[in-house]
C-alpha positions in Angstrom: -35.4 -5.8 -2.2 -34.2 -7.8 1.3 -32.4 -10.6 0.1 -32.3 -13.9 2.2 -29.3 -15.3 3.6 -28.7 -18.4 5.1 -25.1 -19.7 5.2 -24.1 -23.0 8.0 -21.4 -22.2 10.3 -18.4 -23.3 8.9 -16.9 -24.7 12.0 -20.3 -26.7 12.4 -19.5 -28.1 9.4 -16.1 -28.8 10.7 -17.6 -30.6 13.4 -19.9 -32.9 11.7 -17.4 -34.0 9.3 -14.8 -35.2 11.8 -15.7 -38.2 12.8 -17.0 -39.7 9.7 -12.9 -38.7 8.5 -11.0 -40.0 12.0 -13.4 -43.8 10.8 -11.6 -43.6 7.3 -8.3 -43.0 8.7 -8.4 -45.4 11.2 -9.7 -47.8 8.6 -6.8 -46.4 6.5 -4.5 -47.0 9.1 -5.6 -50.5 9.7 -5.5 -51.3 5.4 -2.1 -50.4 5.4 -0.5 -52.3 8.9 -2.9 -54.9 9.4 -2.8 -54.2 13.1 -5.8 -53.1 14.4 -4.4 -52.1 17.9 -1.7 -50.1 16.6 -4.7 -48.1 13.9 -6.3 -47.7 16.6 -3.7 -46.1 18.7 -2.5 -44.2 15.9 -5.7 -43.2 15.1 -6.5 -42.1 19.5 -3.1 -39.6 18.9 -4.5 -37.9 15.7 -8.4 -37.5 17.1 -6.6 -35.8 19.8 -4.5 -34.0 17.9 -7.5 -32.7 15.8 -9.9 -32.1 19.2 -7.1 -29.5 20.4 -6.8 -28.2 17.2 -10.6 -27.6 16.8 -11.0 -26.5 20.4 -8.6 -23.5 19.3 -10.4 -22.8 16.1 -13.5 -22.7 17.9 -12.3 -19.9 20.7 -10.6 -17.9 18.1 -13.6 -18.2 16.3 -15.9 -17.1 19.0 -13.5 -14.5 20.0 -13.7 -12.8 16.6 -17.1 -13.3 16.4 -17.1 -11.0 19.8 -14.6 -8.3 18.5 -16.8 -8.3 15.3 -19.9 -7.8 16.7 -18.1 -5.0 19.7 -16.8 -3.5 16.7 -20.1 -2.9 15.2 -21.9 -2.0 18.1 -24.2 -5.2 18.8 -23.4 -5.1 22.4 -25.2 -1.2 22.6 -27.9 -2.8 20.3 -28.4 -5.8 22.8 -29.4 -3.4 26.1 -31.4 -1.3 23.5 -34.8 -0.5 24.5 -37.5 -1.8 21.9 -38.3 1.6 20.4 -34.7 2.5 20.8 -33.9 -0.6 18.6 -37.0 0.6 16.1 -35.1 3.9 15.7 -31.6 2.6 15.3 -33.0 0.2 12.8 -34.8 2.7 10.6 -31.6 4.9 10.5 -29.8 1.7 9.6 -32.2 1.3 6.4 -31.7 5.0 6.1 -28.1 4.4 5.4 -28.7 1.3 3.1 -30.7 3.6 1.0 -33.9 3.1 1.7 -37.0 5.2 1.8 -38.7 5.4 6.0 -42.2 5.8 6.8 -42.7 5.4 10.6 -45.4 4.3 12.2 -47.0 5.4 15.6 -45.4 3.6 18.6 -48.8 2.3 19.6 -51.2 0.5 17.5 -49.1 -0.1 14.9 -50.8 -3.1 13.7 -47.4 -5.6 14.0 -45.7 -3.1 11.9 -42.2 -0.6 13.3 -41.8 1.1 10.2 -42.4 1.0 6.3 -39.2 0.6 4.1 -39.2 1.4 0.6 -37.0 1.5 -2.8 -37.0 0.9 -6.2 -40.9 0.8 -6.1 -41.0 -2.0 -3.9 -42.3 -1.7 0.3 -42.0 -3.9 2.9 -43.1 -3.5 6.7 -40.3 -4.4 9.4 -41.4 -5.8 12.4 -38.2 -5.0 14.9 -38.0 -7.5 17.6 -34.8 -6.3 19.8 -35.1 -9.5 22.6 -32.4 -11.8 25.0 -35.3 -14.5 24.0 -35.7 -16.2 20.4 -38.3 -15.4 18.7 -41.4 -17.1 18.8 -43.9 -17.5 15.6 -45.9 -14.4 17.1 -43.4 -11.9 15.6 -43.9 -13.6 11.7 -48.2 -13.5 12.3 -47.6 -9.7 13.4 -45.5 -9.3 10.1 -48.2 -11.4 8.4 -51.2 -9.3 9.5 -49.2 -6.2 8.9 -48.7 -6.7 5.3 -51.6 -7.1 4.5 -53.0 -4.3 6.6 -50.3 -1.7 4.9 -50.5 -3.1 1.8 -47.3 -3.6 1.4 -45.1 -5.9 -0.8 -42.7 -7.6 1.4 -42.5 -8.1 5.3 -40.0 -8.7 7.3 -39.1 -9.5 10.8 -35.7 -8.6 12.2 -33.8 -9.4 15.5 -30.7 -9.4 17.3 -31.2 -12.7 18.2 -33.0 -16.0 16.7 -36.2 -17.4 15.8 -37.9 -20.5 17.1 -38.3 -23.6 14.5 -41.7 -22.5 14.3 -41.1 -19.3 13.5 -38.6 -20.2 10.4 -41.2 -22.6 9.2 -44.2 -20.3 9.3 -42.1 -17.2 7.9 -40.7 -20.1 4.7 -44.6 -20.9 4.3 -45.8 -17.4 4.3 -42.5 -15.6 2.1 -41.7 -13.7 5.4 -38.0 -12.8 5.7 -36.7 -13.3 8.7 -33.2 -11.2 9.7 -31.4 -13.0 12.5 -27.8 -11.4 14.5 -26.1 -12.3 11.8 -28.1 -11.0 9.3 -28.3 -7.7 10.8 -24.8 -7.7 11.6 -24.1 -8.2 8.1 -26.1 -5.3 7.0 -24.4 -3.1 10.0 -21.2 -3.7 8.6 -22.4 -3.2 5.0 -23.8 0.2 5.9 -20.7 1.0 8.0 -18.3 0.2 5.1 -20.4 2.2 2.4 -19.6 5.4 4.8 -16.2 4.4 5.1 
């Protein structure tokens, strides 16, 4: 029904693998000259070389990240109200295909709205926040399952969740749908209408 996805940044893991690669090719280096001052030297010129490089990898990154997310509206969705944020997200489900049952504004018992499809429901907690999310969001989904019955539940932001919150939500089968997630699905539903 809401499939998980969880995919590391790839300049992350750009990041993490430099230094253990600027060690072998200093040790490299060294192998082949047997001059540890000039490996190291040579070494100094191509960690630089590869800093300025990532640096610029990084800010186009982030720039395109920007454009993507401008392009798809996530800086409307980030001065949203919380209901507005509810509605936007039911419409977005709408689109996606699935069936909406809304639930009152108030008392709501941790749940925005009902999704459904191919005989399958799940209740959507909508968190629309400049905070991450805290495990309080996940026991609202929790509670509401149960009290709607409901198959699946799911909490979904346009922001993060705490450590707590991703543990707790692993534990209890709770899927969790981050910015990216969401803006994933935004372009997803934008590119079916295309």
């Amino acid at each position: 029904m809401l499939e998980k996805h969880s995919r590391q940044d790839p300049l992350q893991l750009l990041v993490e693998a430099l230094p253990p690669l600027l060690l072998m090719y200093g040790l490299y280096r060294f192998s082949k000259s047997h001059n540890i001052q000039s490996a190291i030297a040579e070494t100094t010129v191509v960690s630089l070389i590869l800093c300025a490089v990532l640096v610029a990898l990084i800010l186009a990154y982030q720039y395109w990240k920007r454009h993507e997310q401008q392009k798809y509206g996530m800086d409307k969705i980030d001065v949203m109200t919380g209901f507005a944020f509810q509605d936007y997200l039911a419409n977005l489900f709408r689109e996606l295909g699935y069936h909406i049952t809304k639930t009152p504004h108030r008392a709501d018992y941790g749940c925005d709205f009902i999704i459904a499809r191919d005989g399958k429901k799940a209740v959507v907690q909508a968190k629309r926040s400049s905070d991450v999310i805290s495990i309080k969001a996940v026991q609202e989904a929790i509670a509401a399952k149960e009290y709607y019955r409901t198959d699946y539940a799911a909490v979904i932001t346009n922001n993060r969740f705490s450590s707590n919150a991703l543990r707790i939500a692993e534990k209890t089968g709770v899927i969790l749908i981050s910015r990216e997630n969401l803006l994933n699905r935004i372009k997803k539903a934008y590119n079916q209408k295309a």
